[in-house]
TORKOL-4160 file (C-alpha; in steps of 0.2 Angstrom, whole numbers, padded with zeros to 4 digits, m for minus):
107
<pt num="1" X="m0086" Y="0055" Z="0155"/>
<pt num="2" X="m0069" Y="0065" Z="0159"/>
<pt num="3" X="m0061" Y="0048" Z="0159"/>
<pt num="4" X="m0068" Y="0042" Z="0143"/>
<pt num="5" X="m0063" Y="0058" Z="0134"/>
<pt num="6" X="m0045" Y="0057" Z="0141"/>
<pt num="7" X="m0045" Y="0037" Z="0132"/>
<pt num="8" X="m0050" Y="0047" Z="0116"/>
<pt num="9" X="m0037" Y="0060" Z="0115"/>
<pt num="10" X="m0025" Y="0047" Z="0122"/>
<pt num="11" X="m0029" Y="0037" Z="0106"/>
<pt num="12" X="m0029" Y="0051" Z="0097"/>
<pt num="13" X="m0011" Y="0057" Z="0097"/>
<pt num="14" X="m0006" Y="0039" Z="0097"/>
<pt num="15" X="m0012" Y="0038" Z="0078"/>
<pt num="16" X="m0004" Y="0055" Z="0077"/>
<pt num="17" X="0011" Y="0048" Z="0082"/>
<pt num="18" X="0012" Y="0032" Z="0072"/>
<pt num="19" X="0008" Y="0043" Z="0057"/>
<pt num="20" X="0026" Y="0050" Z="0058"/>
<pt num="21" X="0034" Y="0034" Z="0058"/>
<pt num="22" X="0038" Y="0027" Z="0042"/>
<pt num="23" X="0043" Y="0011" Z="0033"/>
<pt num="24" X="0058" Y="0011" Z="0029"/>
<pt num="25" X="0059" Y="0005" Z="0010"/>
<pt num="26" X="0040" Y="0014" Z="0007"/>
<pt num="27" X="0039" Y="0033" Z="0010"/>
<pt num="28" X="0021" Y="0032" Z="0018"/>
<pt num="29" X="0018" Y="0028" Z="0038"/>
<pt num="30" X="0014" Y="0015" Z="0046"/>
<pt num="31" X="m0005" Y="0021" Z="0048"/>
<pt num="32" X="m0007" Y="0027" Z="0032"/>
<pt num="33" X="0000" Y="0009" Z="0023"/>
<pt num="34" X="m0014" Y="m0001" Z="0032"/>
<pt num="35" X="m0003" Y="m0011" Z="0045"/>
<pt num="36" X="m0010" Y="m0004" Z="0060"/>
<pt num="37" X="m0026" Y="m0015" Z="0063"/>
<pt num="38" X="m0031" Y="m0009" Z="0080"/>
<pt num="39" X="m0025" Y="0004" Z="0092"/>
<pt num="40" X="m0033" Y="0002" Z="0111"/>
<pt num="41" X="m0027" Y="0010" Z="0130"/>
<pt num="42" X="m0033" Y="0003" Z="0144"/>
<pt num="43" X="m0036" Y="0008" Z="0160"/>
<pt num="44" X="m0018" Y="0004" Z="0169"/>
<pt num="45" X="m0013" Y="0018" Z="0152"/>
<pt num="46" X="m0007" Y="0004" Z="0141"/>
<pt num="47" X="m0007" Y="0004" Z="0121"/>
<pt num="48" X="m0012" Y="m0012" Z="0115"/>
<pt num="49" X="m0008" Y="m0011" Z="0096"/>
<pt num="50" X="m0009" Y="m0024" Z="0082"/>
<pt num="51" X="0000" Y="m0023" Z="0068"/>
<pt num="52" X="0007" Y="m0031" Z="0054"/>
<pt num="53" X="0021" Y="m0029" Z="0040"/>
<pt num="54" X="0019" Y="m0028" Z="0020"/>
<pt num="55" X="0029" Y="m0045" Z="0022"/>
<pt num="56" X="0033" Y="m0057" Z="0035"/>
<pt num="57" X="0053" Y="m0058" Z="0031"/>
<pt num="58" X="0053" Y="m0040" Z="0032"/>
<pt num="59" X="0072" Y="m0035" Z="0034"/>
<pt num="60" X="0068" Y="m0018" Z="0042"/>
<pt num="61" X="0054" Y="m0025" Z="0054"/>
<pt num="62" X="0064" Y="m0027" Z="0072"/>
<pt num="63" X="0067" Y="m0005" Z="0067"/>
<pt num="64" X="0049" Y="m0002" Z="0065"/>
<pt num="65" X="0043" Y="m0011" Z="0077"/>
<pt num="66" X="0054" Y="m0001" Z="0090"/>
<pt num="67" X="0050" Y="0016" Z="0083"/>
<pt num="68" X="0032" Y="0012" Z="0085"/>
<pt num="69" X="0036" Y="0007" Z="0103"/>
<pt num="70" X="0045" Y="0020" Z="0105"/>
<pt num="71" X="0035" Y="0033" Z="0098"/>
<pt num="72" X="0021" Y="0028" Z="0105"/>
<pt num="73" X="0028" Y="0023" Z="0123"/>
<pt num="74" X="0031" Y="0043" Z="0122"/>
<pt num="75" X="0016" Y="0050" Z="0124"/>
<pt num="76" X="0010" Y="0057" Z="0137"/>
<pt num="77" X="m0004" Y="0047" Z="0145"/>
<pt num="78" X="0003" Y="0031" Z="0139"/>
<pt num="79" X="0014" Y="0020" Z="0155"/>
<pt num="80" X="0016" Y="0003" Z="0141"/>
<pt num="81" X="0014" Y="m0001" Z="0124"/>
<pt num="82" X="0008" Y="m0019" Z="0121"/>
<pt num="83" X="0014" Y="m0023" Z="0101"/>
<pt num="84" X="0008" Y="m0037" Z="0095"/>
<pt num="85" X="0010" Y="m0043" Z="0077"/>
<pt num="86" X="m0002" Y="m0053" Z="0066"/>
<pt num="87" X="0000" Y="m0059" Z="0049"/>
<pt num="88" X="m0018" Y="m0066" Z="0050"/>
<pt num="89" X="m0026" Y="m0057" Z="0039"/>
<pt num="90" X="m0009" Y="m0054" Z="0028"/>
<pt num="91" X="m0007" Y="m0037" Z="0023"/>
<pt num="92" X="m0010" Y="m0031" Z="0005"/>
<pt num="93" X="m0012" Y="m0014" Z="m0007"/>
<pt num="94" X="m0031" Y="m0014" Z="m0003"/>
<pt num="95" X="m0027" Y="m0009" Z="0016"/>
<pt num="96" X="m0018" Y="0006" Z="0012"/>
<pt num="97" X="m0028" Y="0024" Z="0012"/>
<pt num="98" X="m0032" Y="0033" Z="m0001"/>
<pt num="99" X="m0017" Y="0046" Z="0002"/>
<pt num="100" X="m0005" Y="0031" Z="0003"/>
<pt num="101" X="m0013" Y="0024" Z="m0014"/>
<pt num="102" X="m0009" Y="0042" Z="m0022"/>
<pt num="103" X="0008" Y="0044" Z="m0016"/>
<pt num="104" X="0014" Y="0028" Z="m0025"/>
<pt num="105" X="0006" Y="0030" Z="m0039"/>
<pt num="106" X="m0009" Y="0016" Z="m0035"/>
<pt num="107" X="m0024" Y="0029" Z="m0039"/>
């Protein structure tokens, strides 16, 4: 149970931490835009995150994926992120919260 606990706040403060990392030509993180489609630790302590971009020839995308490494390569509880990027299924507005949607004006 102790161990299962740990898992959750270890997930936890990774979707903390990839909440402060944001695209750079979208003033909403990562989280928030909808390209995070699934966050996971293991039991050797590594994030395995998939995750997308709002578009495949993303100019910025070798910078956010490292601050997503990096942030989350951070935290305490976490030895290795695993990043793996999808395109399948591709990313649109509909993916995006509710607070994402209000902040660009989408809502």
């Amino acid at each position: 149970m102790a161990e299962e606990n740990n898992f959750l706040m270890v997930e936890a403060q990774i979707l903390k931490a990839l909440k402060t990392v944001f695209d750079p030509e979208i003033p909403v993180n990562v989280y928030d835009l909808g390209l995070i489609y699934e966050i996971a630790v293991d039991e050797n302590k590594v994030a395995r995150i998939t995750m997308t971009l709002t578009a495949p020839n993303c100019p910025m995308a070798d910078d956010l994926i490292a601050d997503v490494r990096n942030m989350v390569g951070s935290i305490k509880g976490v030895k290795d992120v695993e990043l793996t990027l999808t395109f399948d299924p591709p990313w649109d507005k509909s993916m995006m919260s509710e607070e994402a949607k209000l902040e660009l004006g989408f809502l």
